[in-house]
C-alpha positions as CSV (number, residue, x, y, z in Angstrom):
1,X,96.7,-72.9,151.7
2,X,95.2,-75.9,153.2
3,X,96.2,-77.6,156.7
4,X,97.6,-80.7,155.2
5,X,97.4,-84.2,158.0
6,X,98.8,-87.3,156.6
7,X,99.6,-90.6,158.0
8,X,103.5,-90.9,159.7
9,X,104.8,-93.7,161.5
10,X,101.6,-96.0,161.6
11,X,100.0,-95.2,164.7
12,X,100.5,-91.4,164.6
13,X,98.7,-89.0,162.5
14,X,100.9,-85.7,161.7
15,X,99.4,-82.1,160.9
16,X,101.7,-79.0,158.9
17,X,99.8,-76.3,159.1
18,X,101.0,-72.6,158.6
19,X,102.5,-71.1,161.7
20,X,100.9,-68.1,163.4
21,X,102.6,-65.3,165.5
22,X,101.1,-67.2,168.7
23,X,103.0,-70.5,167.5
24,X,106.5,-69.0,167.9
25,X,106.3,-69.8,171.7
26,X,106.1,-73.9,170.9
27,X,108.4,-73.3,167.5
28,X,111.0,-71.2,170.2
29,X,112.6,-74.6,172.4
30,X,113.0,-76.4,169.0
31,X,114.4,-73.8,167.4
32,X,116.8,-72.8,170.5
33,X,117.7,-76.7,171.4
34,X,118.8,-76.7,167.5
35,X,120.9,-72.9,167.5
36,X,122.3,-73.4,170.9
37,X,123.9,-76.8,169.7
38,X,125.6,-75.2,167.1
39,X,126.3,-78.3,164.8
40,X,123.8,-77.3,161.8
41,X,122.7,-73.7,161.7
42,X,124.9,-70.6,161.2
43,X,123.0,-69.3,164.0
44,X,124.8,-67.9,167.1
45,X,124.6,-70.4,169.4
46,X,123.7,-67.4,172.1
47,X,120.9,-66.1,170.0
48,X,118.1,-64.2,171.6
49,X,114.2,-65.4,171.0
50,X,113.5,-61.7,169.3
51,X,116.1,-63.0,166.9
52,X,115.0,-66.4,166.7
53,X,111.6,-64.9,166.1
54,X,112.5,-62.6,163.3
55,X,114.7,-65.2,161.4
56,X,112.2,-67.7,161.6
57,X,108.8,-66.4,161.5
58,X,109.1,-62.9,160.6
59,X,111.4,-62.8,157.4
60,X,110.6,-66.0,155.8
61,X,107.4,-66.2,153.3
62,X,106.3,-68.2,155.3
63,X,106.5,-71.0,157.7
64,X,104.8,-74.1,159.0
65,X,104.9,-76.2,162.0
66,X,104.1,-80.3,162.6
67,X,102.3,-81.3,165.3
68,X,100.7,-84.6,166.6
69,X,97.7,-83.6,168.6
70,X,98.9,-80.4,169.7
71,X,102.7,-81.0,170.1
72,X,105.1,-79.5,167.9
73,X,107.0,-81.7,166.9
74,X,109.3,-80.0,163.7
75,X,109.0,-76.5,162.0
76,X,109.9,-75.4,158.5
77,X,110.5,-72.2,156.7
78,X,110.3,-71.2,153.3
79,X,111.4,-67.7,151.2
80,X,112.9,-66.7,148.1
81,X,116.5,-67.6,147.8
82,X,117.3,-64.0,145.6
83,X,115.8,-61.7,144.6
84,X,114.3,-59.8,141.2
85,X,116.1,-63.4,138.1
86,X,116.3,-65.4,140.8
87,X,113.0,-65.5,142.6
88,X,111.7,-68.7,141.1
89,X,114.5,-70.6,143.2
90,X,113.5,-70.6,147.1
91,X,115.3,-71.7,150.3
92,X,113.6,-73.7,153.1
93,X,115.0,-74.6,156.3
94,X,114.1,-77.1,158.5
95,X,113.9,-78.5,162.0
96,X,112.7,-80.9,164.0
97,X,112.0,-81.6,168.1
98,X,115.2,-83.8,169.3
99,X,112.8,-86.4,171.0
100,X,110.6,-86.4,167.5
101,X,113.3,-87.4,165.5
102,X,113.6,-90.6,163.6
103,X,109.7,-90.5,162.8
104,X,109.6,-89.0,159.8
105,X,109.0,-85.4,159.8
106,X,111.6,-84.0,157.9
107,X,110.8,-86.6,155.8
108,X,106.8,-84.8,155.5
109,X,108.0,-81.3,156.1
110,X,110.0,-81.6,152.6
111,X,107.4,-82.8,150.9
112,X,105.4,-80.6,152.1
113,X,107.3,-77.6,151.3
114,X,107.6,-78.8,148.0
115,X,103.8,-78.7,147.6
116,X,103.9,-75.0,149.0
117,X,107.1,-73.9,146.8
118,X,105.1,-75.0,143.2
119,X,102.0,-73.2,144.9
120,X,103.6,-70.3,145.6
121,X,105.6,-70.1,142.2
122,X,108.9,-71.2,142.9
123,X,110.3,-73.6,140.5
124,X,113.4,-74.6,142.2
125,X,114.4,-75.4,145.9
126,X,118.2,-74.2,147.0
127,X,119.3,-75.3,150.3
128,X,122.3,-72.8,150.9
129,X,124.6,-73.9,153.7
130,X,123.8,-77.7,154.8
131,X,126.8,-79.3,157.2
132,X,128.6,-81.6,155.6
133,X,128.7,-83.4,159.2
134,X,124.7,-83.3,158.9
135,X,125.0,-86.5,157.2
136,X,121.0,-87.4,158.0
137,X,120.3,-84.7,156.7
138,X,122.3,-84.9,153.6
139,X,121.1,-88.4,153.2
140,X,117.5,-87.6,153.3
141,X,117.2,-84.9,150.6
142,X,119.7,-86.3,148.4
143,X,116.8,-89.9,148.7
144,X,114.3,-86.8,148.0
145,X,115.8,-85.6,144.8
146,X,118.0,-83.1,145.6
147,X,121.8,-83.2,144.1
148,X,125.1,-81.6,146.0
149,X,126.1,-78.6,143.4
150,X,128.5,-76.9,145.3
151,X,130.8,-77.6,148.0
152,X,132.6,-74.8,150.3
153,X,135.3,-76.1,152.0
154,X,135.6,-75.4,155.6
155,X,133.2,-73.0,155.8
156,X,131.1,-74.4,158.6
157,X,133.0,-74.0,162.0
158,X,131.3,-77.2,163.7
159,X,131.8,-76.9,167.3
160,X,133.5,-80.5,167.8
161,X,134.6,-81.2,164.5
162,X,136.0,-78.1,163.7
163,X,135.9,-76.7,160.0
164,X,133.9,-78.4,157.9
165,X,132.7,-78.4,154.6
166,X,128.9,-76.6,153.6
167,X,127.2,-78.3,150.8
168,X,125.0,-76.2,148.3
169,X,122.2,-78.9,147.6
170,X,119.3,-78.4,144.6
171,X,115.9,-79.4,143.1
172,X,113.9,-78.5,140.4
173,X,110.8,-78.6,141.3
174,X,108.9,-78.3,137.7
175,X,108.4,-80.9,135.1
176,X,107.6,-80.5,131.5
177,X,104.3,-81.4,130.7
């Protein structure tokens, strides 16, 4: 799989490029600032970086980090959803720097997984558990194709809000020829 660099924002030029073991240390304050908030992973909020570590890098397929000359700025994830009739439908997650937001990343990070799920044989894209409160996020893949399927209600305990709902969100990724 190719390093992929593409044009974001005008005057910036973004790479995603597949995460290495010695990347988890620039992936690790992202992915902290974002658990330790609370407000859109079912992380704890206390979790340790061995955790963060194997949740992120280590059980995943694989996953990818964005950087502008050498900063990381977001990180994404991507594995199979289920197993054994469900493994053509994977999961990504996604994150990205809290100064760094607004550019698009996420934005690039989605498409880019996209790019990787078809390469890797997926034919669908789940996201399993997405806020309901998360509204950019909900915004931004529902503008990238994805449709709500499933609501739970309550079932995300948001640390302000209180219970909210989590929204099952899906794409398939494969067209007839």
């Amino acid at each position: 799989m190719s390093t992929l660099t593409i044009s974001f924002q005008r005057t910036d030029m973004l790479q995603i490029r597949e995460a290495s073991e010695v990347d988890f240390d620039k992936i690790w304050p992202i992915f902290q600032g974002i658990a330790s908030a609370g407000d859109t992973y079912a992380y704890p909020t206390n979790i340790t970086i061995a955790e963060g570590r194997r949740l992120w890098l280590e059980t995943p397929r694989k996953t990818f980090l964005a950087e502008d000359d050498g900063e990381v700025l977001g990180t994404y994830y991507i594995k199979t959803n289920q197993a054994g009739p469900g493994a053509h439908v994977c999961n990504c997650g996604y994150m990205v720097a809290a100064d760094a937001r607004g550019r698009g990343i996420a934005t690039a990070m989605c498409k880019h997984s996209q790019v990787v799920a078809l390469e890797l044989g997926y034919e669908a894209m789940q996201f399993n558990f997405v806020a309901s409160t998360n509204e950019g996020a909900v915004q931004l893949w529902q503008k990238l194709g994805f449709d709500i399927v499933g609501r739970l209600p309550e079932a995300f305990k948001h640390p302000v809000q209180g219970n909210v709902d989590a929204l099952i969100m899906y794409k398939w990724l494969v067209h007839d020829a």
